[in-house]
Backbone as CSV, one residue per row, in Angstrom:
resi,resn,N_x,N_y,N_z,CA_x,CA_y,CA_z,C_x,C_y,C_z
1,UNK,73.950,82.564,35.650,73.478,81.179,35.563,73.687,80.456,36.894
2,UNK,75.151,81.005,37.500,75.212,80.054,39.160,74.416,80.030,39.536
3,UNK,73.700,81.646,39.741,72.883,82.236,40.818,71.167,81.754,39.972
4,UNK,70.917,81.520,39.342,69.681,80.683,38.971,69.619,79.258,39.510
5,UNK,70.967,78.820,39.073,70.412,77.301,39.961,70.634,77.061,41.159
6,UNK,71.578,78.420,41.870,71.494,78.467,43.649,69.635,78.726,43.641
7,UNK,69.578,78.991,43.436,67.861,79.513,43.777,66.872,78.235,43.829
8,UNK,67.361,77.534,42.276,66.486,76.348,42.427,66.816,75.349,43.359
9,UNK,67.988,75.580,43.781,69.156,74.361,45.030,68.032,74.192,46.197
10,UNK,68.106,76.506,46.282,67.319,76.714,47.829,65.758,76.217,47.692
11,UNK,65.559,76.372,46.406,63.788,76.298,46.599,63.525,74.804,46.662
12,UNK,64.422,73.994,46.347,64.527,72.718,46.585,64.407,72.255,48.197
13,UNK,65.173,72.762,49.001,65.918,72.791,50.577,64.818,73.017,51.252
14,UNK,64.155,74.047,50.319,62.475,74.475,51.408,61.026,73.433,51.062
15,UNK,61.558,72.995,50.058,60.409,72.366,49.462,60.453,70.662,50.191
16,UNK,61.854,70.109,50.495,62.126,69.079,51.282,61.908,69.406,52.785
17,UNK,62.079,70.371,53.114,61.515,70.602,54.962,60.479,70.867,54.921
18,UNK,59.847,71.727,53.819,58.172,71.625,54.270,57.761,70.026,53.849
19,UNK,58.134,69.397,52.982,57.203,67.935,53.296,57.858,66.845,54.667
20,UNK,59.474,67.447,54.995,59.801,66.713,55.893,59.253,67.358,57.656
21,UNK,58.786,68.607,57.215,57.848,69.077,58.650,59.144,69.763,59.699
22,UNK,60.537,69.740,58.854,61.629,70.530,59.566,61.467,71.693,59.244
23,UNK,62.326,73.070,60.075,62.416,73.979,59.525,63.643,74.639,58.950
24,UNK,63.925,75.722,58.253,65.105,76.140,57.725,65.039,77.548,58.424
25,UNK,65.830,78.379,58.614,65.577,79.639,59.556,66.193,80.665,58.062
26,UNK,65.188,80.791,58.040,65.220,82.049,56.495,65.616,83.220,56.797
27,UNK,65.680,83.856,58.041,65.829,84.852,58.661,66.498,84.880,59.913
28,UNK,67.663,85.369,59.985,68.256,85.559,61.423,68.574,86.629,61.511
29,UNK,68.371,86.652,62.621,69.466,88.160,63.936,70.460,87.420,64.623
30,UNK,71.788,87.814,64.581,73.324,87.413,65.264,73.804,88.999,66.138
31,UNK,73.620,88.791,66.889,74.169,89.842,67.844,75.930,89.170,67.774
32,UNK,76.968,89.989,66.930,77.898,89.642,67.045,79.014,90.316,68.059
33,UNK,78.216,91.678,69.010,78.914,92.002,70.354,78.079,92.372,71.180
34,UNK,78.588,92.398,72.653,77.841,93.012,73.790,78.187,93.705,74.270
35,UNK,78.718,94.976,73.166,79.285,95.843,73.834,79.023,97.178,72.722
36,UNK,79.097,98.866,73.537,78.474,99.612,72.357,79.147,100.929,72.899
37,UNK,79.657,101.772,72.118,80.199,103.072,71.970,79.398,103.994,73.072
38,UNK,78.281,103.758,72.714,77.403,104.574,73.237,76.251,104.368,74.903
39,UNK,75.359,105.333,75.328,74.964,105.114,76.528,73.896,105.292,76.334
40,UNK,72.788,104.961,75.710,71.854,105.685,75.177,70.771,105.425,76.706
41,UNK,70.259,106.509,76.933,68.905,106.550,78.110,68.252,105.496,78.259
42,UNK,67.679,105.013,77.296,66.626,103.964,77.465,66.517,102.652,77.099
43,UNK,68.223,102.438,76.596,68.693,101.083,76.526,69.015,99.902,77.602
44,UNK,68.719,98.641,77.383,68.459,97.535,78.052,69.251,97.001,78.566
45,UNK,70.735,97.469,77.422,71.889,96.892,77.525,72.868,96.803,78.822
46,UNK,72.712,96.284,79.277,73.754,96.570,80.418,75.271,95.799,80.639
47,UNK,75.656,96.127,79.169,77.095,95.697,78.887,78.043,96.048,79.850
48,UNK,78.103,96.950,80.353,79.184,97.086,81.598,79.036,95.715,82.562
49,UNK,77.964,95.577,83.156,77.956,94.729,84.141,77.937,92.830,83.435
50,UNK,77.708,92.800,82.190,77.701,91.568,81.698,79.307,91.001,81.563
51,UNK,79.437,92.124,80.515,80.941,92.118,80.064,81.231,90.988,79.542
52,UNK,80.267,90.572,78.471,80.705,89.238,78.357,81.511,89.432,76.835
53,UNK,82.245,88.557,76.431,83.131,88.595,75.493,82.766,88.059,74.138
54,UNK,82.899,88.455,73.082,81.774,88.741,71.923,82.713,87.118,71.234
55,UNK,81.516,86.482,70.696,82.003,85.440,69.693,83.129,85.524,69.397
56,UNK,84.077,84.133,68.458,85.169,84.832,67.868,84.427,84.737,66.382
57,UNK,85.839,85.114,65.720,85.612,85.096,63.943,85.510,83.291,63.822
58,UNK,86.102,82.985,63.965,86.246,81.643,63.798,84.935,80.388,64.302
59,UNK,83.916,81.309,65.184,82.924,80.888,65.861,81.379,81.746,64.886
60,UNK,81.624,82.923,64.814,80.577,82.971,63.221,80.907,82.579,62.511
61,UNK,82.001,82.207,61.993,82.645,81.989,60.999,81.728,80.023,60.384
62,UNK,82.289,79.501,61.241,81.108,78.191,61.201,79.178,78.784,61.630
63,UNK,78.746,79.379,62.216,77.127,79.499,61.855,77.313,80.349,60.775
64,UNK,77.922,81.032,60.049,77.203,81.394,58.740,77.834,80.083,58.053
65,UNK,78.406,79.717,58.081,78.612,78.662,57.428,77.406,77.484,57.111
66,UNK,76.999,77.156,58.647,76.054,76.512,58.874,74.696,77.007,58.414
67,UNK,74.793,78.036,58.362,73.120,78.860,57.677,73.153,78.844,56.379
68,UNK,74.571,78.689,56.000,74.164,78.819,54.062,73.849,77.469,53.605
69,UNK,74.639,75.982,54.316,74.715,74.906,54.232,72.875,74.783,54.230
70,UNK,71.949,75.231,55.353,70.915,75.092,55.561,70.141,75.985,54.273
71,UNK,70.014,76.860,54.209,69.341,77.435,52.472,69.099,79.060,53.316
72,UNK,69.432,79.361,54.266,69.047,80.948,55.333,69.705,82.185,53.629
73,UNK,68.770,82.992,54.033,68.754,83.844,53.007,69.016,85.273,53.543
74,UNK,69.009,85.475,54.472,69.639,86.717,55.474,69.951,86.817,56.558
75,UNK,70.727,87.335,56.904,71.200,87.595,58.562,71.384,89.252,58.567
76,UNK,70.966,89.371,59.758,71.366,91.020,60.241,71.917,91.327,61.294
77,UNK,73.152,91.808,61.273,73.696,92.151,62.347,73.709,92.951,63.235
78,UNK,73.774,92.364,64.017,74.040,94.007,65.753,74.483,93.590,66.754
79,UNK,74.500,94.267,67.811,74.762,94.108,68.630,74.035,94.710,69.913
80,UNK,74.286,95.159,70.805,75.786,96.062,70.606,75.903,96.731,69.726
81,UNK,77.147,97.449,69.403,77.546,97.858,68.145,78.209,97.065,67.268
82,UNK,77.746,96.260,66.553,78.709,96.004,65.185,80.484,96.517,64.843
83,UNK,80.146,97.874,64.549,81.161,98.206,64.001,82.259,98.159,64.793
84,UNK,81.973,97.703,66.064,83.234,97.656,66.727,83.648,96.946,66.868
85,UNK,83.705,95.757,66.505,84.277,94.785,66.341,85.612,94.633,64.866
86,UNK,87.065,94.286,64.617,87.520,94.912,63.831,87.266,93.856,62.618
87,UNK,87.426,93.027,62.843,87.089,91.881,61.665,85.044,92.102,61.218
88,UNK,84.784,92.775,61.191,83.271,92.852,60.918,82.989,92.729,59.254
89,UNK,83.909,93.498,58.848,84.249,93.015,57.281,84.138,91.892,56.986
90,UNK,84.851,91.349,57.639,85.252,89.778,57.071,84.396,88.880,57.809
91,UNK,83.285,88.894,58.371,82.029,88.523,58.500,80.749,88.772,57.589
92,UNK,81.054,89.849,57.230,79.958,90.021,56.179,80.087,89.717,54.877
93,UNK,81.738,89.702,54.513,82.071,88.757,53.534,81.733,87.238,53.545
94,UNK,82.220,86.801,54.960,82.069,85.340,55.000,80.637,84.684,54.543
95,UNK,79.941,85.798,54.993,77.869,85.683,54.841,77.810,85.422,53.017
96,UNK,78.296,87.027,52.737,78.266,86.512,51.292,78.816,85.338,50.509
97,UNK,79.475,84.847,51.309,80.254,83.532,50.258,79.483,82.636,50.450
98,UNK,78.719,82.649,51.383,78.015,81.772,51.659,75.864,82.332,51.034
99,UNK,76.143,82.836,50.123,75.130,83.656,49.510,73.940,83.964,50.331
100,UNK,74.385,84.182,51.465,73.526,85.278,52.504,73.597,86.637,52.279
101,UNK,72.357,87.215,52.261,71.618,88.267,51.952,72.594,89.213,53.837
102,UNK,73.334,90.334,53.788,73.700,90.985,54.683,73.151,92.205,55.330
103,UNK,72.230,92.895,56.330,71.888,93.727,56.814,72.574,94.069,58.066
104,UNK,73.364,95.306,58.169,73.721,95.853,59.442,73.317,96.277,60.083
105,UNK,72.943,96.492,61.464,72.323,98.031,62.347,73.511,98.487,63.258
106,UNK,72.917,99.628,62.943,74.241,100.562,63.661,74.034,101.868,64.132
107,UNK,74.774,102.405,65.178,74.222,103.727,65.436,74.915,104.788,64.505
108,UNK,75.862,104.331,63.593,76.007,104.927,62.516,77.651,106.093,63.146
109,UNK,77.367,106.092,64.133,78.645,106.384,64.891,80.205,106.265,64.483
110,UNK,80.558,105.000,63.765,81.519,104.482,63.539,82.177,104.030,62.213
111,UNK,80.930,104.634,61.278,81.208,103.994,60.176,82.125,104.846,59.360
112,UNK,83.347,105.390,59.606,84.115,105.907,59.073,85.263,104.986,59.259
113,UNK,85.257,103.944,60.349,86.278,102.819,60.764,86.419,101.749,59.459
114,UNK,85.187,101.511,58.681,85.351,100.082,58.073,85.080,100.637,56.469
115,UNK,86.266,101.796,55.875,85.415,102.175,54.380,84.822,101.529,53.951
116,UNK,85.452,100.170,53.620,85.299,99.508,52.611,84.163,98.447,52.574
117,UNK,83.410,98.647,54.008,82.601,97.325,54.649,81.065,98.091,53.653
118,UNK,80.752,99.015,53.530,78.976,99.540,53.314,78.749,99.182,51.895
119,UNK,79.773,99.261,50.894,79.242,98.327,49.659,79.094,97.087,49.329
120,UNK,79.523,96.067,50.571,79.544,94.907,50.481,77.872,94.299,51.317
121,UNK,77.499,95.454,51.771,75.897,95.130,52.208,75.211,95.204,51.811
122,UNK,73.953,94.540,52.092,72.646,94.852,50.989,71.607,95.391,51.970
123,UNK,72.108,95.892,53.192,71.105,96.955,53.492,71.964,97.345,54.454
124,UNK,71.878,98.906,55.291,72.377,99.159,56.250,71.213,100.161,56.865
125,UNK,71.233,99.890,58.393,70.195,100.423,59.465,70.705,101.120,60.332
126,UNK,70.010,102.653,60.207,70.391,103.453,61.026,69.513,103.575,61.893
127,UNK,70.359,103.887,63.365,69.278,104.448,64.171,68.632,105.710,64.704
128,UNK,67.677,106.272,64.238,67.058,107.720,64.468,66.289,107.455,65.606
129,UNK,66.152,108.606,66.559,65.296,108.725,67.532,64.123,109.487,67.125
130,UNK,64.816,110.619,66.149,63.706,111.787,65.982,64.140,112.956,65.266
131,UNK,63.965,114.057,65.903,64.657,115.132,65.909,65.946,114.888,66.491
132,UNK,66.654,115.914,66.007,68.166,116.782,66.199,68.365,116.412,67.679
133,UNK,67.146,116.961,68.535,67.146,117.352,69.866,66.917,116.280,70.222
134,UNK,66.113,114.914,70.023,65.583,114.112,70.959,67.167,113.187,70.536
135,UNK,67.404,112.826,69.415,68.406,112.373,69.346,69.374,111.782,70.395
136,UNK,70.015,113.432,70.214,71.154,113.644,71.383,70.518,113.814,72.662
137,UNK,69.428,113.872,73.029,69.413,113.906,74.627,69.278,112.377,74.964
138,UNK,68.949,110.975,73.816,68.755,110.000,74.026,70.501,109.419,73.620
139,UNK,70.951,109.802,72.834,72.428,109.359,72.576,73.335,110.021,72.890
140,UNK,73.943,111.468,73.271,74.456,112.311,73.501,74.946,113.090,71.803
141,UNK,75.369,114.665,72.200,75.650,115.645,71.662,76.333,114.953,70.677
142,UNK,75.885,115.675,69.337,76.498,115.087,68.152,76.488,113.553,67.415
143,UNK,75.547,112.914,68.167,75.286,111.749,67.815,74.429,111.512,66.316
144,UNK,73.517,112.769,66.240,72.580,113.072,65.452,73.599,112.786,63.927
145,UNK,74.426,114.376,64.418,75.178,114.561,62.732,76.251,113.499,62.449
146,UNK,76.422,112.145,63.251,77.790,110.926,62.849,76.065,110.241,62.464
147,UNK,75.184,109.804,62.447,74.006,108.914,61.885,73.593,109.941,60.759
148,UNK,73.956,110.821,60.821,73.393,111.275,59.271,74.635,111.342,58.440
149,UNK,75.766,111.176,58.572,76.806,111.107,58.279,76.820,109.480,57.584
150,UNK,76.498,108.347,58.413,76.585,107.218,58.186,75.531,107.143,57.306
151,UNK,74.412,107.745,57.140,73.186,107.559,56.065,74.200,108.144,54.875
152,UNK,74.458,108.814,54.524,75.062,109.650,53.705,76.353,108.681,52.984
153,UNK,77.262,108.166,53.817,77.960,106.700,53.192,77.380,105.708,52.709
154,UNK,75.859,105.770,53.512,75.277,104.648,52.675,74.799,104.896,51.321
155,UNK,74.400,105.713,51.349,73.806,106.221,49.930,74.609,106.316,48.621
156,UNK,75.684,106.924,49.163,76.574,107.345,47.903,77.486,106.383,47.491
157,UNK,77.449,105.468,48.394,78.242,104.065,47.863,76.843,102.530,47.013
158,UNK,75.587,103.463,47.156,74.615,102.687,46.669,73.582,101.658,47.495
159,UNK,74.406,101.560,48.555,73.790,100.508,49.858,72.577,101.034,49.778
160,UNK,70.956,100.388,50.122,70.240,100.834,50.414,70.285,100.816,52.099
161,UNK,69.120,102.214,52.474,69.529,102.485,54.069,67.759,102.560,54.280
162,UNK,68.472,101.951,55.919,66.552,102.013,56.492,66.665,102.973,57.850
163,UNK,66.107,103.511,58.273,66.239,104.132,59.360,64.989,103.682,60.559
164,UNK,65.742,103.091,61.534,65.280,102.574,62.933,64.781,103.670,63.758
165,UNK,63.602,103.449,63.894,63.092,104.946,65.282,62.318,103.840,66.336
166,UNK,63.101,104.172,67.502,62.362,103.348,68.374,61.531,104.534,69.271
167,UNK,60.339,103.978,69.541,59.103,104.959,69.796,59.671,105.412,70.796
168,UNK,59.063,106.559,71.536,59.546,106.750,72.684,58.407,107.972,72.850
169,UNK,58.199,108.918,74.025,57.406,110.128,74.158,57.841,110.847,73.755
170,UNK,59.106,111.282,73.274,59.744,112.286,72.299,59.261,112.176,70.771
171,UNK,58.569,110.617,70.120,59.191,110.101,68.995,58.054,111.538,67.785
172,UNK,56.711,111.661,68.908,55.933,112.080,67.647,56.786,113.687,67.322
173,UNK,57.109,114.248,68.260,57.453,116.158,67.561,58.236,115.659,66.554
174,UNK,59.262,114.657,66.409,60.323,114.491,65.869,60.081,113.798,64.612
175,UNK,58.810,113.201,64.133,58.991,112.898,62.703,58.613,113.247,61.554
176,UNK,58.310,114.379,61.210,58.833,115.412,60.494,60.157,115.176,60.025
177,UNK,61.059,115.258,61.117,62.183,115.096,60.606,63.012,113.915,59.982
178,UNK,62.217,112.258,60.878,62.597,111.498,60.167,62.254,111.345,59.336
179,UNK,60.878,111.683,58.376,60.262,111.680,56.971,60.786,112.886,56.276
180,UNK,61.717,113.921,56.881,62.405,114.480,55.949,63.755,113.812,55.634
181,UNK,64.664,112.994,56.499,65.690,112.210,56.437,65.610,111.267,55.067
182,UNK,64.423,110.603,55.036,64.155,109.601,54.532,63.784,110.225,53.005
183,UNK,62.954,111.056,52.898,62.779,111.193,51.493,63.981,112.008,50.843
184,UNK,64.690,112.579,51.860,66.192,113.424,50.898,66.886,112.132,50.605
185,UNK,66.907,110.974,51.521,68.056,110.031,51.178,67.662,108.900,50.564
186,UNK,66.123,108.674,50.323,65.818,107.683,49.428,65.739,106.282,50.724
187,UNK,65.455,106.819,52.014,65.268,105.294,52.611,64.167,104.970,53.009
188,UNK,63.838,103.561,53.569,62.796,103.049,54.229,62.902,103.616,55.989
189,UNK,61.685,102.951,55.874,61.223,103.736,57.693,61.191,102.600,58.418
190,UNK,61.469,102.093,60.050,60.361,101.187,60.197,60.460,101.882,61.824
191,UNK,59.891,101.043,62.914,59.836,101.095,64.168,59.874,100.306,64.853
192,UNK,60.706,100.442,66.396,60.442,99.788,67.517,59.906,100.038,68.641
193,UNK,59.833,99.592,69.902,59.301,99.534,70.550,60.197,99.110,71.458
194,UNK,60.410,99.539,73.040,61.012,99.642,74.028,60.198,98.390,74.695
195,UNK,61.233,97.441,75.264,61.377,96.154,76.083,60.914,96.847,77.145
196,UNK,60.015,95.907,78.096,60.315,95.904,79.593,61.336,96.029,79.922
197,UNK,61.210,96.854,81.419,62.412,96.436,82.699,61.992,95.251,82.888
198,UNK,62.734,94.072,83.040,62.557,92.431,83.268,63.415,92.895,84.626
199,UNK,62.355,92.445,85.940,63.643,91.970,87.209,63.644,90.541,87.477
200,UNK,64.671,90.693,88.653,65.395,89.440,88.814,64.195,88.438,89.256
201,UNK,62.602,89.221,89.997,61.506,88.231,91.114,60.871,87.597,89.391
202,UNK,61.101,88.333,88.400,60.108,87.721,87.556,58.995,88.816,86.814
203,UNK,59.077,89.741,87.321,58.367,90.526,87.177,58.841,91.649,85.950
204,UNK,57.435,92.800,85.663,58.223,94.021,84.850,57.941,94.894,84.802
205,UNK,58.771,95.740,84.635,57.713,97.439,84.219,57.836,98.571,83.275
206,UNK,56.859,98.695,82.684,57.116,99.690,81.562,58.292,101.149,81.877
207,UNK,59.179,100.883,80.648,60.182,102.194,81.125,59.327,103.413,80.848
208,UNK,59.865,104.642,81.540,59.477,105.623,81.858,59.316,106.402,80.500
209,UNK,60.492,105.945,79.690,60.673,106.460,78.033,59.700,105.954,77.128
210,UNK,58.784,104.776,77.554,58.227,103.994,77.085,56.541,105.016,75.928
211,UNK,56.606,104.930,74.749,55.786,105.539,74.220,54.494,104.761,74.606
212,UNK,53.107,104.848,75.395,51.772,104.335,75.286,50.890,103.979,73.943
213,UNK,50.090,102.993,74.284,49.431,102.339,73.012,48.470,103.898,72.108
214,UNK,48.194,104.754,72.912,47.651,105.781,72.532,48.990,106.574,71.323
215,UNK,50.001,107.070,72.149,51.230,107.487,71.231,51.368,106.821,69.840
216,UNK,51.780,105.217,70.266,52.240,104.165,69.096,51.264,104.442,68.457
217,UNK,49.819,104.177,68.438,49.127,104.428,67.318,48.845,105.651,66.655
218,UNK,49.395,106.779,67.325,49.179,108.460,66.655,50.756,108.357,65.512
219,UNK,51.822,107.616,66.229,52.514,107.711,65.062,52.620,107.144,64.119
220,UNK,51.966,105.870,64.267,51.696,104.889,62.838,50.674,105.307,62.377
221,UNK,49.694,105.829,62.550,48.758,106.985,61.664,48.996,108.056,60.837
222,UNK,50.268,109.256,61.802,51.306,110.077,60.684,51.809,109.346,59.746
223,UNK,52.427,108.341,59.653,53.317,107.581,59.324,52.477,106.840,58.238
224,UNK,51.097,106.652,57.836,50.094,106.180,57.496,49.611,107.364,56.315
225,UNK,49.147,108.590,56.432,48.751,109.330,56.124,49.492,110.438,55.485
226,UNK,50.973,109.948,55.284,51.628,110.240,54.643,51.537,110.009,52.629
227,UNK,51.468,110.419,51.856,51.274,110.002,50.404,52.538,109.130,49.965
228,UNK,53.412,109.062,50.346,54.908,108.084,50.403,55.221,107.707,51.818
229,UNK,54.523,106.511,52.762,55.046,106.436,53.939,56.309,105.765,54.126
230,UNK,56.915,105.060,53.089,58.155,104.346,53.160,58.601,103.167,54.206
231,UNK,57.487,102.845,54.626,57.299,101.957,55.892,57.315,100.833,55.247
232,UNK,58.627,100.031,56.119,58.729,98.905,55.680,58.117,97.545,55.821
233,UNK,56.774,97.980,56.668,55.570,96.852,56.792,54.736,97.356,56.024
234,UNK,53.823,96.725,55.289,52.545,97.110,54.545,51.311,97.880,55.741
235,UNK,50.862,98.717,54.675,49.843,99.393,55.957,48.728,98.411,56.293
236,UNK,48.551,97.461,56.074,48.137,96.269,56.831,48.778,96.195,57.837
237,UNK,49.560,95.827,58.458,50.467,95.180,59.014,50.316,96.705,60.394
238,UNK,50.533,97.330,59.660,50.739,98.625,60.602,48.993,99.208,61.158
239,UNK,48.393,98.925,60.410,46.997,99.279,60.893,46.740,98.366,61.763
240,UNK,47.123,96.484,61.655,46.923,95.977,62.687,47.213,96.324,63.890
């Protein structure tokens, strides 16, 4: 019964900013570190040289606060890596008290640190490159079997799991394997897409890892022509 008239509270909250012409942010991304276990090839991150020092608890601690106060219905976390941060638990708790909807991404690396954190989510995101092989030459050796490891916690504790493939020229040999990942473990699919190099004159240039508009569309076609594609955009969305 709470949770019926939280609903009518929120549909209230949206129904006063759309006639007041404000908005409510229904959806966020919180990068809660800038910093990550890993070195992956074709990442943007250049946490070494930033080094900047990740929020405190006490500093998400007020914006989720502030997002539930507002009617926000999910946040997803990353970073960086997430899990490395040690209070990450008690952020995703804090979300829920504040009846935010919780999604993690993670390289799945770490999730043997926080048992108790993957049933308290309502989604967790792994990141796949591909194959076995493209994997680890993009994350290093053994990176593959700790993300199938972390799919595997997700599952059996009930979390639903999505698996992240960011395109790349490796991505097409390799999905086979993520559409075998996905239908043994019952998850969704989706994809990204590799940022510019942004330099300092203003300028940019496509990374070298960078999959072409020719590629991207051969794999959202597999990915299409599949009889269960599990893709978490409608094939609308993806045919666009």
């Amino acid at each position: 019964m709470n949770e019926f008239f939280h609903t009518i509270k929120t549909g209230f909250k949206f129904l006063r900013a759309k006639i007041n012409g404000s908005r409510i942010p229904l959806q966020m991304h919180i990068r809660v570190i800038d910093r990550c276990n890993l070195h992956c090839k074709y990442c943007f991150g250049d946490y070494p040289i930033r080094n900047l020092p990740p929020p405190s608890t006490d500093q998400l601690f007020a914006v989720l606060d502030g997002l539930g106060r507002l009617g926000t219905k999910r946040v997803t976390l990353t970073g960086g890596e997430p899990l490395l941060r040690d209070d990450i638990h008690q952020i995703v708790l804090r979300a829920r008290s504040n009846r935010i909807e919780v999604s993690l991404t993670s390289n799945g690396a770490l999730i043997d640190r926080h048992p108790g954190l993957i049933k308290d989510l309502d989604q967790l995101t792994i990141s796949m490159d591909g194959s076995r092989e493209t994997h680890d030459a993009f994350r290093g050796e053994g990176s593959w079997d700790k993300a199938v490891h972390a799919i595997e916690v997700g599952r059996k504790t009930g979390t639903p799991v999505q698996l992240l493939c960011t395109a790349t020229r490796l991505t097409e040999p390799g999905l086979p394997d993520i559409y075998a990942l996905a239908d043994k473990y019952d998850c969704a699919v989706t994809f990204d897409l590799l940022a510019p190099l942004y330099q300092t004159d203003g300028t940019s240039e496509i990374r070298p890892e960078a999959a072409d508009d020719k590629l991207i569309r051969s794999i959202l076609d597999s990915a299409l022509s599949k009889p269960n594609p599990r893709m978490v955009f409608s094939s609308f969305v993806m045919r666009y």
